[in-house]
N, C-alpha and C positions, 0 to 999 in steps of 0.2 A: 496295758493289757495286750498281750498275743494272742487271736484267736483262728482258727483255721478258718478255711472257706467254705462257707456254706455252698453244700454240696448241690443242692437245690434250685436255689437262688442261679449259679453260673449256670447249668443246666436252661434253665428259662433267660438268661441274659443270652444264651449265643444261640435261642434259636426261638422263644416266645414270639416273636415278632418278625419273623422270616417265614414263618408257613402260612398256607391258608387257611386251617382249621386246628382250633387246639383242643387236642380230646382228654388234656391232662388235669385241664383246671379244678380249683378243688374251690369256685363259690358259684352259690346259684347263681342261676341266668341274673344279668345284669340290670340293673334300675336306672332310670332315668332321671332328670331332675324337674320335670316337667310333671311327672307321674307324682311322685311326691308332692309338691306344692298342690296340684292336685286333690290329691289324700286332704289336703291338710286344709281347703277352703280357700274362699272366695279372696282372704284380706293375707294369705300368706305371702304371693307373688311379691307384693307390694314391700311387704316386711323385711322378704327378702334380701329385694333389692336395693332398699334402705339401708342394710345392715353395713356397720361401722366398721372398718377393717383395722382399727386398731388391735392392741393385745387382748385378751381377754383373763379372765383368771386363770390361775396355775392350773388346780384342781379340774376345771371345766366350766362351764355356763352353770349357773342353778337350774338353768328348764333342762340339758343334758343329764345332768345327775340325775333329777327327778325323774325323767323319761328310763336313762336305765336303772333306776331302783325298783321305780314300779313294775318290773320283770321277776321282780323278787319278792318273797314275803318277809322278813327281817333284817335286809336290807335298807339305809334310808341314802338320801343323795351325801351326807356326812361320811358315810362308808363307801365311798364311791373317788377312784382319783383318774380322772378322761384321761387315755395314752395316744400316741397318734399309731392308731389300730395296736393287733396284738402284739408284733413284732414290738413295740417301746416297753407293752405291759411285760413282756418275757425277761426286757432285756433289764427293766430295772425293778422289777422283784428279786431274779434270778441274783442282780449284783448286792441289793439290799439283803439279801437272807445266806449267801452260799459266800464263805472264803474258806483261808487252809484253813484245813482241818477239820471241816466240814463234810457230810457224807450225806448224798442225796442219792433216791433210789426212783429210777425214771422209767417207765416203761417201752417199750424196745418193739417194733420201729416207731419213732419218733421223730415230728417237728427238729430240726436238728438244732438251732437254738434254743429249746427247754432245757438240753443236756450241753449243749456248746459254751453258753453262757459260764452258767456252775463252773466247768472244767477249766476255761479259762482261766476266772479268780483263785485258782487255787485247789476250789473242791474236789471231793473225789465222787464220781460218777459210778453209779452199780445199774448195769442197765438189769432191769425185769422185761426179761423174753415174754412175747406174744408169736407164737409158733403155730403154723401153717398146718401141722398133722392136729392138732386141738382145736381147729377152725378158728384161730386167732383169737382163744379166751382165753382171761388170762387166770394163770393160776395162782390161786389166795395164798395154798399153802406151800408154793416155793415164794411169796411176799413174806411170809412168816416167818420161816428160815434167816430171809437177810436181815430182819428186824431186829436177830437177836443180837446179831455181832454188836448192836449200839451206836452211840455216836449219829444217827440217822436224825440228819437237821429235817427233810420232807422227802414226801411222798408224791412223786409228781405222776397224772394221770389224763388221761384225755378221751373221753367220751360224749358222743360219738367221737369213736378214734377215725385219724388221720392214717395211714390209708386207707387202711379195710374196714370200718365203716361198721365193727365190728362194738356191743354197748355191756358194759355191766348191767347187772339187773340192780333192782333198790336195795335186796339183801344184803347183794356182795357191795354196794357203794356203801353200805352202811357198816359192812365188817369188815372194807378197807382200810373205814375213818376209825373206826374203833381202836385198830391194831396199832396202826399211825401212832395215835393219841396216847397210846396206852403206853409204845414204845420214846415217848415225848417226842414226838415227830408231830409237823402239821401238812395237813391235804394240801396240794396246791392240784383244782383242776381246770386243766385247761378245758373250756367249754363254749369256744367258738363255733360250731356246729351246734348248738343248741337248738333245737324247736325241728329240725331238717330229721323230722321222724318217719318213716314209713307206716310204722302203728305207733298209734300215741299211747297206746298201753304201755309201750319201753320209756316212757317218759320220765327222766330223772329229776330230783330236784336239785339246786343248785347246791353245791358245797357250800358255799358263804351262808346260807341257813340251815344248813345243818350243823355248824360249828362255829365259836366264836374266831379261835384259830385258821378255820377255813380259810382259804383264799379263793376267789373264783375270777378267772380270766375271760374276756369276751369282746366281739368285734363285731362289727355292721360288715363285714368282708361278706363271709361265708354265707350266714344266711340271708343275707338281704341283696347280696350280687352289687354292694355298694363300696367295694375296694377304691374307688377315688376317691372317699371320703377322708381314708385313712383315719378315722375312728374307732378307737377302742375303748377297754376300761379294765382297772382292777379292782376289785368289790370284796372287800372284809371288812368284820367287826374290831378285827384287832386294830385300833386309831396308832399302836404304835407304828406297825409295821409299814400301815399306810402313808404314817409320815416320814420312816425313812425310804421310801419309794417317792414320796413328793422332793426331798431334798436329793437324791440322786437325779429327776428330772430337772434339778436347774442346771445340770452338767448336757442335757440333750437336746428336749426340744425348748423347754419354758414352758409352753402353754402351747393347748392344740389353737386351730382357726374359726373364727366365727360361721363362717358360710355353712362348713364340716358339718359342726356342732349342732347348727339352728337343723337341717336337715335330717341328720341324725334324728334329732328328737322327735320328726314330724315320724321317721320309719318306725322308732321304737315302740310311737304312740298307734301305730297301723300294723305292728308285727302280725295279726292273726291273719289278715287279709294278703298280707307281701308272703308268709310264710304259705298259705295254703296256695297261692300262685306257684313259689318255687318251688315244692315239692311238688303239686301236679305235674311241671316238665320233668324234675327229678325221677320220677314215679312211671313215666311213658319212655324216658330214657334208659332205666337198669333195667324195665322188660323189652326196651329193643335189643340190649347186649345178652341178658339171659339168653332171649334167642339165638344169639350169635354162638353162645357157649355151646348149646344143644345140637346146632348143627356142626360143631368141629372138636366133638368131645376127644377127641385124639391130640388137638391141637392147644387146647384151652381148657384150664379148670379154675374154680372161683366158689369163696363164699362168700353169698349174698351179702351184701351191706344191709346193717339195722337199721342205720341212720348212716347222716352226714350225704355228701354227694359225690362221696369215692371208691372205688372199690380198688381191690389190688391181687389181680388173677396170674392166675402160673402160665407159662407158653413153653410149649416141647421143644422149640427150636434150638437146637445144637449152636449156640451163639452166646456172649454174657449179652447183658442185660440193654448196655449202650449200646452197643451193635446190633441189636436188634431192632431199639427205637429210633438209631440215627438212621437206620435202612429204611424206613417210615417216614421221616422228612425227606430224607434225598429221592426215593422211590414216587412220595404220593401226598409230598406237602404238608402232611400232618402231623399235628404233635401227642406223643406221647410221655410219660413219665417214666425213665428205667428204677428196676430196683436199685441197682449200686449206689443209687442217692442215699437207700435208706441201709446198704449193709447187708442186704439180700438180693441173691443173682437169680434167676426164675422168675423175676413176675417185674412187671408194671405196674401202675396206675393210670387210669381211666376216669376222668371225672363226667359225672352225668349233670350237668347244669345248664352245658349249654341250649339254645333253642332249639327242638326238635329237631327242623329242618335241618339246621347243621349238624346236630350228633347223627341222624342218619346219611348226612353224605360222608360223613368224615368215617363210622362205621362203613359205608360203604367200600370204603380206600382200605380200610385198616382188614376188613376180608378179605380183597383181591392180593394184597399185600401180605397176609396169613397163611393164604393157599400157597402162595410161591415162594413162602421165605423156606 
């Protein structure tokens, strides 16, 4: 397999870890492991630290299954295969379901391995535009349109979307799945940002129970601020597809790690508690930037995130998109996200996760920095 470079990924490799503040990141404020065990009582420490570092099963632990199904309603830990986080679930759905001659229809901007993967094996990629003059909703009826040409293996979508933060409503996820279905396509949604809502009235249910075919992708990255865990999952009813996603992972990882896994389940088992933590700073942080907007409406325009903890606003600067954000680290340490990652020049991404303190000093840079660019 030839695949290009994730455009993304090199971006945060040559300069993640070179600034003092990163205003890009796209998971809540980070968790600890102390906090966890914590959450989790008096005999887990212990348990912990007990734990056997041999292999553990392919699929995952039974207590991890069980931890992510019970996020679900028709979901059980049998429809459940642990990845090591999203990135594994993308990469081996994506290789399990998409070769030549195969047509997938991905929404645009986009995770760049949802569509990278596909394109790779063979398939053909149809991005479905989410466009900046429509406040980045997307429209049904140019999805209906691509539906008819045929041939469409799935329907890939992500809500809360990855950048702009931007959510279907329950209608339109349900006359997605309908269309999908109807054109013998299946949903696959990516739903890593799940629970990271600002009103829980936009609260979607998971694709994997609304369809047998569904597929539902997810991770402890995003909403739990537990990216070290590198924990994820894929959750379908469909026992085939999941098992050829289990025989593509004995080509990757094997089996995720116990440590992972046992903590993992302690956060799944505490989601309401961790999640109403990260949205509180998420929540103090998109209306310290709103502010920002307001004072340099000349400078900055943006529509609000529904969810997730990214947004992805436009800047006047007569510049593309890398030279704008690399004048941000060189200038004032700070990282941002250009759009050219995602195939649009004019805006950035901003992620609101980090801890207050720091998104306002890094805010602070990212204005002085604003005014004089």
């Amino acid at each position: 397999m030839r695949i290009r470079p994730f455009k993304l990924e090199r971006w945060f490799d040559e300069y993640e870890f070179r600034v003092d503040l990163n205003l890009s990141a796209s998971c809540a404020a980070a968790t600890g492991t102390t906090e966890l065990l914590e959450l989790a009582g008096p005999e887990a420490k212990s348990t912990y630290l007990n734990l056997s570092l041999d292999y553990i099963e392919a699929a995952g632990t039974r207590d991890y299954r069980e931890a992510v199904a019970s996020w679900y309603e028709r979901i059980g830990p049998n429809d459940v295969l642990a990845t090591i986080g999203a990135a594994e679930a993308i990469f081996l759905l994506m290789s399990a379901i998409a070769g030549p001659g195969d047509r997938l229809i991905v929404e645009s901007p986009n995770y760049q391995s949802l569509a990278e993967v596909a394109t790779a094996g063979g398939a053909e990629v149809i991005d479905w535009p989410l466009r900046p003059e429509n406040g980045w909703r997307p429209d049904l009826e140019e999805l209906r349109g691509m539906l008819r040409g045929g041939r469409v293996k799935a329907v890939v979508v992500n809500h809360p979307h990855n950048p702009t933060g931007v959510m279907l409503s329950r209608d339109e996820q349900r006359e997605v799945l309908a269309m999908a279905e109807a054109a013998g396509a299946r949903l696959v949604s990516d739903e890593v940002y799940r629970g990271l809502l600002y009103d829980q009235a936009d609260a979607l249910p998971p694709a994997a129970d609304l369809s047998e075919r569904a597929v539902s992708l997810g991770d402890l990255t995003k909403p739990f601020g537990l990216g070290g865990l590198r924990a994820g999952w894929i959750a379908t009813r469909d026992r085939e597809l999941l098992r050829a996603c289990a025989v593509m992972r004995d080509y990757t990882s094997i089996c995720g790690a116990a440590p992972s896994e046992f903590l993992a389940a302690i956060a799944l088992r505490h989601r309401d508690a961790l999640l109403a933590q990260k949205m509180a700073i998420a929540r103090a942080n998109r209306e310290a930037f709103a502010a920002l907007v307001e004072r340099h409406p000349d400078r900055l325009s943006w529509t609000p995130p529904k969810g997730g903890v990214t947004a992805f606003p436009a800047y006047a600067a007569p510049v593309d998109s890398r030279t704008f954000c690399r004048g941000l680290v060189e200038r004032a340490s700070t990282l941002l996200l250009p759009g050219a990652v995602y195939g649009l020049e004019g805006h950035f991404r901003i992620g609101f996760g980090r801890r207050p303190e720091q998104f306002r000093e890094g805010l602070g840079r990212f204005e002085e920095y604003l005014v004089r660019a």
